[in-house]
C-alpha positions as CSV (number, residue, x, y, z in Angstrom):
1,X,-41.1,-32.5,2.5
2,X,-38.9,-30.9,5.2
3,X,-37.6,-27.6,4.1
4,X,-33.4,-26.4,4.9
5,X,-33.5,-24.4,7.9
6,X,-33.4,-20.2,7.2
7,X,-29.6,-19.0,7.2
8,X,-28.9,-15.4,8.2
9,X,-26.3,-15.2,4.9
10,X,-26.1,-16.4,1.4
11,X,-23.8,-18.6,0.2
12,X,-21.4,-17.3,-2.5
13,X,-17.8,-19.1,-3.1
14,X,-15.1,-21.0,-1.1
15,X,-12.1,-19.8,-1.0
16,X,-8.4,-20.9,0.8
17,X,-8.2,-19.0,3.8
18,X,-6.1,-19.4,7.3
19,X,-7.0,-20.9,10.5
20,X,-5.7,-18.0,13.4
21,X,-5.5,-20.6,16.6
22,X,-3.5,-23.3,14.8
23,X,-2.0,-21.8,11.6
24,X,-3.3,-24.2,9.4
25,X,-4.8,-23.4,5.7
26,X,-8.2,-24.8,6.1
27,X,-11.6,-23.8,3.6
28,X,-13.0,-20.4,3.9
29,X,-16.4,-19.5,2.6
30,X,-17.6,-16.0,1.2
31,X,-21.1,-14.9,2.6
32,X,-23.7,-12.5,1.6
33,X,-24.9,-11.2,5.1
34,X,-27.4,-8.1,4.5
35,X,-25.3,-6.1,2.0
36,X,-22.2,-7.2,4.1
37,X,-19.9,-9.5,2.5
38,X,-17.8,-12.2,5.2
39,X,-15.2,-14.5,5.2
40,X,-15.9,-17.1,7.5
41,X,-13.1,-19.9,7.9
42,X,-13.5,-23.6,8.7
43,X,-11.5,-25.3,10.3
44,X,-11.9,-29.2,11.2
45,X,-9.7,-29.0,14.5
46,X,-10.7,-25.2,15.5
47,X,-13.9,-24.4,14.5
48,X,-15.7,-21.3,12.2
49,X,-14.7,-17.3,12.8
50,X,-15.4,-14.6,10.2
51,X,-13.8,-11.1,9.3
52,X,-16.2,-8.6,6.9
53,X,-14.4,-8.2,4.1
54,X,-16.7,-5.9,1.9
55,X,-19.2,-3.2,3.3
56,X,-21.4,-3.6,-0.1
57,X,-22.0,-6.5,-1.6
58,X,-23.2,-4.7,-4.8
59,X,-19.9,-3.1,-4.8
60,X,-17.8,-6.5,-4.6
61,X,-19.4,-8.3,-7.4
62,X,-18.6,-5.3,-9.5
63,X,-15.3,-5.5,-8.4
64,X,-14.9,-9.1,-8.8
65,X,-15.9,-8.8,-11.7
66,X,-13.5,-6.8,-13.6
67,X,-10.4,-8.7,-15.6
68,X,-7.1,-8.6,-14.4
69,X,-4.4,-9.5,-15.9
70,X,-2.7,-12.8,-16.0
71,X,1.1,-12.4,-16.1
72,X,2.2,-16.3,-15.0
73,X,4.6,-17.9,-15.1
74,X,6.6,-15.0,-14.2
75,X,10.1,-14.7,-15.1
76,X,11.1,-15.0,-11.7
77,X,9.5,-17.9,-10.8
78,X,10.7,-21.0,-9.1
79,X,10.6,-24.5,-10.3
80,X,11.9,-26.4,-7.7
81,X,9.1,-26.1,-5.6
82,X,7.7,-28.9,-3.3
83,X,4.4,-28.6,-4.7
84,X,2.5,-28.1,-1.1
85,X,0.9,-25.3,-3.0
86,X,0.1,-21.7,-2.3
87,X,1.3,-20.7,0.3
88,X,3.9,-22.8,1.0
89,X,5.6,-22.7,-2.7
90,X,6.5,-18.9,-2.6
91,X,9.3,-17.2,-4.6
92,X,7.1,-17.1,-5.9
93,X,5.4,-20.3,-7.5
94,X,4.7,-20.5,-11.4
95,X,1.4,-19.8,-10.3
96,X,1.6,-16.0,-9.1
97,X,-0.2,-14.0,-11.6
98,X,1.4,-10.4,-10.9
99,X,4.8,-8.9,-11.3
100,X,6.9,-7.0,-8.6
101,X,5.5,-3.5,-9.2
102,X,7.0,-3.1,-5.7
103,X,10.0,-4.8,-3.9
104,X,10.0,-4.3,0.1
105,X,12.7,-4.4,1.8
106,X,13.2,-5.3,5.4
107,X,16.9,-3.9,6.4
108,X,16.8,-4.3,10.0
109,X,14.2,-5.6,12.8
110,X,15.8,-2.5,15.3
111,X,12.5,-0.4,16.3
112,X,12.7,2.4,19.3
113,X,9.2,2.3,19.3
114,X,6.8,-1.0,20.2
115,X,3.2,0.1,19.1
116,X,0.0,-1.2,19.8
117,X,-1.0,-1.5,16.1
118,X,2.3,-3.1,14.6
119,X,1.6,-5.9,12.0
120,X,4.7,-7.1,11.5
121,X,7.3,-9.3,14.1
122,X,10.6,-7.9,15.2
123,X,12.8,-10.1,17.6
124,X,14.4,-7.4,20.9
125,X,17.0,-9.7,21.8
126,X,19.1,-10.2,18.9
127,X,19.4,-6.5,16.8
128,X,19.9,-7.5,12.6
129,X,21.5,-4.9,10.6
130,X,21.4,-6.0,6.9
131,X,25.2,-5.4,5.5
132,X,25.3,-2.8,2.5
133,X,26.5,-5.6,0.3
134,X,23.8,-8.2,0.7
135,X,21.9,-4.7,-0.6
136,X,23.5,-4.4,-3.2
137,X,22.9,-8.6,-4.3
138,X,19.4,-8.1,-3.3
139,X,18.5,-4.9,-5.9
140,X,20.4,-7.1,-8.3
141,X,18.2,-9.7,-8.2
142,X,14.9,-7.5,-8.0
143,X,16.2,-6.0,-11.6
144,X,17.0,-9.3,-12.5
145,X,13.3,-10.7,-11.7
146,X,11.5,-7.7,-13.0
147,X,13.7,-5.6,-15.7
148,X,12.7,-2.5,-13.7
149,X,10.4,-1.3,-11.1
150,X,9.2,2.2,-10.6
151,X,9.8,2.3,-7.1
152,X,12.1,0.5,-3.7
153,X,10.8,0.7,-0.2
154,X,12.8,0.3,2.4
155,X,11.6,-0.7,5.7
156,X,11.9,-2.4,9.1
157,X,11.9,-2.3,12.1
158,X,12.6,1.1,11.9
159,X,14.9,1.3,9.0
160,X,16.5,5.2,10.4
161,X,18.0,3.2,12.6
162,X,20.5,1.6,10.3
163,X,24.3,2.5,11.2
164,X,24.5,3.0,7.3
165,X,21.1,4.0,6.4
166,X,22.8,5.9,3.3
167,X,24.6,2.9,2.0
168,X,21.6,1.0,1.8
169,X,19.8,4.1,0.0
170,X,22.9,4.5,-2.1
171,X,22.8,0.7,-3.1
172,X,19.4,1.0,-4.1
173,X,20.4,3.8,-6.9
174,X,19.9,2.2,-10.2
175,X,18.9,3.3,-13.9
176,X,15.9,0.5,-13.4
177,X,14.3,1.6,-10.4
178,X,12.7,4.8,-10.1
179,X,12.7,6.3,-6.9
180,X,13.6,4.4,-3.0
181,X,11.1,5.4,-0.5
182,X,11.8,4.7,3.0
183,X,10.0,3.9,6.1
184,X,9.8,6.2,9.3
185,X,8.3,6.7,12.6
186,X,9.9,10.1,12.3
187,X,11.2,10.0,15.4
188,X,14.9,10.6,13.8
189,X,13.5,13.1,11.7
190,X,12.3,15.0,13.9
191,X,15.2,15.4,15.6
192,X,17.8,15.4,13.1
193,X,17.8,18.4,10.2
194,X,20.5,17.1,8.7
195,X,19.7,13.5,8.3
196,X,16.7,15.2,6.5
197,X,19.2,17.6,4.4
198,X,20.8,14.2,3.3
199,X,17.2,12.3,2.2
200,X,16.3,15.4,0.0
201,X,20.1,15.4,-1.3
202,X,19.2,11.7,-2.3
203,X,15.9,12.3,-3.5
204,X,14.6,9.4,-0.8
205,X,10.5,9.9,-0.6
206,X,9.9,9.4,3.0
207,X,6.7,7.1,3.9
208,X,5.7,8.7,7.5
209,X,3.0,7.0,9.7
210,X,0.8,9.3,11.6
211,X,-2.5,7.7,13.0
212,X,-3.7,10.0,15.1
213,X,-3.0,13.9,16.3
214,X,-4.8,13.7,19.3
215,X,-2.5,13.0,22.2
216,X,-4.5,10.8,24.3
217,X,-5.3,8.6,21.5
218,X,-1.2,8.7,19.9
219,X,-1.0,7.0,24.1
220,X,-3.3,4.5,23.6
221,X,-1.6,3.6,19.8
222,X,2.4,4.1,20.3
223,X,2.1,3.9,24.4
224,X,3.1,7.6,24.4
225,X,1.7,11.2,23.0
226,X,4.0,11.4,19.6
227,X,1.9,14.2,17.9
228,X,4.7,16.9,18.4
229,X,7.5,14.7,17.0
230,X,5.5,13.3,14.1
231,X,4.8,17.2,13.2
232,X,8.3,18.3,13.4
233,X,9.6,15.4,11.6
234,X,6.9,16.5,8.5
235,X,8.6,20.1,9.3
236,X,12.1,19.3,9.2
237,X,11.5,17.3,5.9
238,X,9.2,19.9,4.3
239,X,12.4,22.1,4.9
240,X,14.4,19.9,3.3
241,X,12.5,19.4,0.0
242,X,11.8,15.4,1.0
243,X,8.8,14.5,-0.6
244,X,6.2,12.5,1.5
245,X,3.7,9.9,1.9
246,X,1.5,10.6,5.0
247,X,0.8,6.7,6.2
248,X,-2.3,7.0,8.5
249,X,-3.9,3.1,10.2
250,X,-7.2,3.3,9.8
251,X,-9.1,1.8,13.7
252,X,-12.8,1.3,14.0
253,X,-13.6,3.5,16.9
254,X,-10.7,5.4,17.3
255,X,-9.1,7.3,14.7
256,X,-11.6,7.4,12.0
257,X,-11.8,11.4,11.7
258,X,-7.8,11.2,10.9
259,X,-7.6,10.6,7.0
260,X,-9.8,13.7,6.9
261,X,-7.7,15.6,8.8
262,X,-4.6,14.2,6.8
263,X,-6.2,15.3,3.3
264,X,-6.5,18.6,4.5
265,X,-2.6,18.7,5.4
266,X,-1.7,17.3,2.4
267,X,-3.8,19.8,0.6
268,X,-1.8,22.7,2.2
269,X,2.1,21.0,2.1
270,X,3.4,20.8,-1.5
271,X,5.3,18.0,-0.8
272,X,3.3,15.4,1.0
273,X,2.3,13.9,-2.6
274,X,-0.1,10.9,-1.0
275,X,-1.4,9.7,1.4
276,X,-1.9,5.9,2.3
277,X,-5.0,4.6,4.3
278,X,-3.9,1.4,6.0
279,X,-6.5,-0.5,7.5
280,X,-6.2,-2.0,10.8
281,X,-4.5,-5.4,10.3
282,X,-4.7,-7.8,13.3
283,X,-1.5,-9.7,13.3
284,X,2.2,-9.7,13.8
285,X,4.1,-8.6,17.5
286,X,1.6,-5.4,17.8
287,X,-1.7,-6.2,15.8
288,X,-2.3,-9.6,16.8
289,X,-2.5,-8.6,20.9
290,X,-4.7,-5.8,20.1
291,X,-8.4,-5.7,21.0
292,X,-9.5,-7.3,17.7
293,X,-12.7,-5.5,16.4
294,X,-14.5,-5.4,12.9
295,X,-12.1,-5.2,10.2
296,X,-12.4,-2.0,8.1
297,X,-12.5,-3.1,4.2
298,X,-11.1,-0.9,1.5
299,X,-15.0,0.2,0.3
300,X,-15.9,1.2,4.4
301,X,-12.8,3.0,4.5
302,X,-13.4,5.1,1.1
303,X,-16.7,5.6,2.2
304,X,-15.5,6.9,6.2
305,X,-13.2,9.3,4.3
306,X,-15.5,10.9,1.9
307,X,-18.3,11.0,3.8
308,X,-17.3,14.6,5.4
309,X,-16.0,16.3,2.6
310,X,-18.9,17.4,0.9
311,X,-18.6,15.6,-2.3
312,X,-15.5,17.0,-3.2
313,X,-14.3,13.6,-3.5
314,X,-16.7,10.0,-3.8
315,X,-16.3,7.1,-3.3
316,X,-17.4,6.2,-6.6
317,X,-13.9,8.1,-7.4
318,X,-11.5,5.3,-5.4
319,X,-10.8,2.7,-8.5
320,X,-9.2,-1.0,-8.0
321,X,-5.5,-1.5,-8.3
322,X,-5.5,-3.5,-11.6
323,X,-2.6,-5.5,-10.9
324,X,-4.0,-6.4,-7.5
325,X,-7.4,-8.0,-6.2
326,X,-10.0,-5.5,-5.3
327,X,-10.2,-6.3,-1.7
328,X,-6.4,-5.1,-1.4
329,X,-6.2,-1.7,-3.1
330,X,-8.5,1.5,-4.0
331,X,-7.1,3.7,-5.4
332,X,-8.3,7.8,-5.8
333,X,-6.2,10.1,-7.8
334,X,-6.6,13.6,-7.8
335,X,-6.1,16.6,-10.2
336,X,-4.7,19.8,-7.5
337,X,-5.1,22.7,-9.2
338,X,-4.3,24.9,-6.3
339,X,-5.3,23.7,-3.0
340,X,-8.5,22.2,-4.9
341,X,-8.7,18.2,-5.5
342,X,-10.3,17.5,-9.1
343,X,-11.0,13.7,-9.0
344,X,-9.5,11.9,-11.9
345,X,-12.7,9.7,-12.3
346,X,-14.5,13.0,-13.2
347,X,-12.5,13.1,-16.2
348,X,-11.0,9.9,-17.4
349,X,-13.2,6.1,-17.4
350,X,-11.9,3.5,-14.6
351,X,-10.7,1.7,-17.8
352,X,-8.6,4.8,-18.9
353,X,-6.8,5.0,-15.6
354,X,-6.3,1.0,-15.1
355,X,-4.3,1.0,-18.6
356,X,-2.0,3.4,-17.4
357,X,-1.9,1.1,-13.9
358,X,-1.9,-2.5,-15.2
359,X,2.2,-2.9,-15.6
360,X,3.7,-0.4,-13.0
361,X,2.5,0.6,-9.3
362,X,2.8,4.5,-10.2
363,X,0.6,5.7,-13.1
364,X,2.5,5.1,-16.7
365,X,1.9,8.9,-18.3
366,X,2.8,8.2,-22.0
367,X,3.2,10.7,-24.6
368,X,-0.6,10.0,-26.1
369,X,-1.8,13.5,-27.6
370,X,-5.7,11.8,-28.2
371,X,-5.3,11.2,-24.3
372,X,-4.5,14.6,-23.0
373,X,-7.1,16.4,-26.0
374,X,-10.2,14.2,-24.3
375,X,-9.6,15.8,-20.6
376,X,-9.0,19.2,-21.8
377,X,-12.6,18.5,-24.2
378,X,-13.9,17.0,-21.1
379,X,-12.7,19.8,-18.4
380,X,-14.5,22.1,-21.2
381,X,-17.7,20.0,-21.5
382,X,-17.4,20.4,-17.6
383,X,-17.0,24.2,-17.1
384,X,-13.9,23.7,-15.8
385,X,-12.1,26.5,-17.6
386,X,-10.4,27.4,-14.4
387,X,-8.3,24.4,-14.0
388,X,-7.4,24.4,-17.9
389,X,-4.3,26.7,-17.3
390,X,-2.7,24.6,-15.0
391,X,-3.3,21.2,-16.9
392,X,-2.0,23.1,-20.0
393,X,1.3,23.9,-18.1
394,X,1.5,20.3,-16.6
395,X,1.3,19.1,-19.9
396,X,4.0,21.2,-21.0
397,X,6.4,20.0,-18.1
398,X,5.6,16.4,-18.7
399,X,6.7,16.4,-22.3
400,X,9.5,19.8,-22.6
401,X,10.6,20.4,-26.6
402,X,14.1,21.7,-25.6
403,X,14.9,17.9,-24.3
404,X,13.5,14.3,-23.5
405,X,12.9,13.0,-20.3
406,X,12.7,9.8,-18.7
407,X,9.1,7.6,-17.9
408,X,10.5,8.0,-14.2
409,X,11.3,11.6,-14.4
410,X,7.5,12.4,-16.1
411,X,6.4,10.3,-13.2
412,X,7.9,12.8,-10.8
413,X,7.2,16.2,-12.5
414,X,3.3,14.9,-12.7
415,X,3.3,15.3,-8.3
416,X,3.7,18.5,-8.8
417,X,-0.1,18.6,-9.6
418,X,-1.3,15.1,-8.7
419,X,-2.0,13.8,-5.5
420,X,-2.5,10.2,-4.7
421,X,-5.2,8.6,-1.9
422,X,-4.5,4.6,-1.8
423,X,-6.3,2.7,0.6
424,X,-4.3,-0.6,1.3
425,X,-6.0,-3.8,3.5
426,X,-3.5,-5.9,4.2
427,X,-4.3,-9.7,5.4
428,X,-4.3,-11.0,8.7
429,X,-5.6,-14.7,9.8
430,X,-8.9,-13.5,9.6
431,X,-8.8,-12.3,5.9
432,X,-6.2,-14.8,4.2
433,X,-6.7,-15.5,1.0
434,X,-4.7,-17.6,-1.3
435,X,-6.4,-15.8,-4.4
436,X,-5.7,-12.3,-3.2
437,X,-1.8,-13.7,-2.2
438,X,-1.4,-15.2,-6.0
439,X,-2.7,-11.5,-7.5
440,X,-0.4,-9.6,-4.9
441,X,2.4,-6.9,-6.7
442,X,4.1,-6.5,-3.4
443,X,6.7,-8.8,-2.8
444,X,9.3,-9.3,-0.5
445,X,13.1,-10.4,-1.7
446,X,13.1,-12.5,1.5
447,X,16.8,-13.5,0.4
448,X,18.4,-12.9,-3.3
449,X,16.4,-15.3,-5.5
450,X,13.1,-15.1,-3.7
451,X,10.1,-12.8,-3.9
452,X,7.3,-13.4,-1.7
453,X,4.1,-12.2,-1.5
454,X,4.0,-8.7,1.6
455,X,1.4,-10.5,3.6
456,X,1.8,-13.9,3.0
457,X,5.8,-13.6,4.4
458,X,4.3,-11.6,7.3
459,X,1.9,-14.6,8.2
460,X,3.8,-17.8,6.7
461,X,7.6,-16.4,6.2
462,X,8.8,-14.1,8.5
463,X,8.0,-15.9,11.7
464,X,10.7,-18.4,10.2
465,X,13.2,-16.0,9.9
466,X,15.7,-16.1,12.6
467,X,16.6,-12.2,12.3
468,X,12.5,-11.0,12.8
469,X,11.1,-13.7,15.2
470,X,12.2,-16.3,17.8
């Protein structure tokens, strides 16, 4: 009897991916490769490509593995589809198995910048500001669709360019949404101290990219050195008591020393509060010319960061976004007592920390007494007498006797000794998956009465969109 010829992978599951030349949905097997884990598409008209997905295969199947929760039909969800399926039923469909943790909103496709690494599509010819009032109908129906969200970010194009940035920020103000976070370059804060004056007025959280701060390599990325500005801006904002995010892409082979170097700024600037590994997505007006390479997953990237840091932090400390599918989100959060990170994983089980994830994007800290008594046991059981102070008096801030205070407000007062590292892939052609789109808590209100999935609208949506693409 003839015997199958020898495969260089394993077989392991189908699943609905995307087809880059033509755009089609086509089949897309999961192979074991080594320890690697692939995606290769196959389509009937185009033929077979593959994107890594997973740098450890032991590591996805434990991921995999874990239960998420199932929250469809959503309240929100459209029944006057046309039954094409996922993705071409989004608003989403009855099927979408995860709430809107968090809403993003494009506000104009205006960028004064045209990097090398952009993802999403932005038409030049015809400049889109969206009108405060289409704002305002568009945080009505987010509330609407999801009671109340713990956060509303605000992007672009570059959304500092807005003629009436602060009307937009203003319209997003609402007792159900817990803080607006907004999109920058930094190019306008660096160069205007009082637009920053106004942010920290509004309490805005500023989400900054910075991918590199080597000039020769910011060239290469934004087509010009923009180190000096990108520090400024996190000056003139520090000054201003804007809390940031630090939003570093992650590229194979030419920034991959940067989230280091990012951790340690974030360890010295009280109020850069996270910081958020993007992984180089291959797609959109910027990302899809660029010299496409081996995708970075979310478990290569947690292992690139901690590899130099001595074991302060592991990645056995990055845990899945419950709400989310593994391949998407990792999450790390840290404990900073002084300019020390304390690992939360060192302290509280993965199950611990995703009940406190599994129905908001920031982490639900409850007034639970049996919670707080086990990490001060276990900080004891650790020799960790030194932090105890510290988590004694966050404690104390967290829940005051003198007066209550709202989920949103603990959420806040918690930054002032947690930091966050999330480690976010988004999909591209390559990496499509109608699974990971179904599971996805970031959706776009792509017009009032629709919420899309982030990366299926960048690949299936916005290219429709007469405003972002011709």
């Amino acid at each position: 009897m003839s015997q199958l010829p020898e495969r260089d992978y394993v077989y392991y599951t189908t699943v609905t991916g995307m087809c880059r030349e033509c755009g089609d949905v086509v089949p897309a097997r999961v192979v074991f490769k080594g320890d690697e884990v692939w995606q290769e598409r196959l389509c009937p008209r185009c033929g077979s490509d593959s994107a890594l997905i997973a740098g450890d295969k032991a590591w996805y199947l434990d991921r995999m593995a874990e239960p998420r929760p199932d929250r469809s039909p959503l309240a929100a969800a459209l029944e006057n589809q046309k039954r094409r399926g996922c993705p071409y039923d989004c608003g989403p469909c009855a099927f979408h198995a995860s709430e809107c943790q968090l809403p993003v909103v494009s506000v104009t496709n205006a960028c004064n910048m045209r990097c090398s690494i952009c993802f999403t599509y932005n038409r030049e010819d015809k400049i889109w500001f969206m009108p405060v009032e289409e704002m305002q109908r568009t945080v009505d129906w987010i509330i609407k669709a999801t009671g109340k969200c713990d956060l509303i970010n605000i992007t672009g194009g570059e959304p500092t360019l807005h003629p009436d940035i602060f009307g937009i920020i203003n319209a997003c103000k609402h007792p159900e949404i817990g803080r607006i976070t907004l999109n920058s370059n930094g190019i306008i804060p660096a160069a205007d101290e009082a637009f920053c004056e106004h942010l920290g007025e509004l309490g805005v959280y500023v989400v900054l990219s910075l991918h590199t701060l080597d000039p020769e390599t910011s060239v290469r990325i934004h087509g010009k050195d923009m180190v000096e500005t990108k520090l400024k801006a996190i000056e003139n904002l520090t000054r201003a008591g804007v809390r940031m995010t630090l939003l570093n892409v992650l590229i194979r082979g030419e920034n991959e020393s940067v989230p280091r170097q990012l951790l340690e700024i974030m360890r010295e600037n009280e109020q850069i509060t996270s910081l958020l590994i993007q992984t180089m997505t291959y797609t959109g007006q910027g990302g899809g010319n660029y010299n496409r390479q081996e995708h970075i997953p979310v478990d290569v990237a947690a292992d690139m960061l901690c590899e130099s840091l001595d074991g302060e932090i592991k990645p056995s400390d990055f845990i899945s976004r419950p709400s989310a599918h593994p391949l998407c989100y990792s999450l790390c959060y840290l404990f900073k007592p002084g300019n020390r990170f304390l690992p939360f994983t060192r302290v509280l089980s993965p199950s611990e920390i995703h009940r406190r994830l599994a129905d908001s994007y920031l982490m639900d800290v409850e007034d639970d007494a049996d919670f707080f008594t086990d990490i001060i046991n276990r900080l004891y059981s650790m020799n960790r007498t030194d932090v105890l102070p510290e988590f004694k008096n966050l404690v104390k801030r967290l829940f005051p006797t003198d007066h209550p205070i709202t989920a949103f407000e603990r959420q806040k007062r918690a930054e002032s000794s947690v930091r966050t590292v999330c480690i976010h892939a988004h999909l591209d052609e390559d990496t499509f998956d109608c699974h990971r789109a179904a599971l996805c808590p970031d959706l776009v209100p792509s017009e009032p009465g629709r919420l899309i999935p982030a990366c299926t609208y960048n690949l299936f949506y916005r290219k429709k969109d007469k405003r972002f693409h011709v």
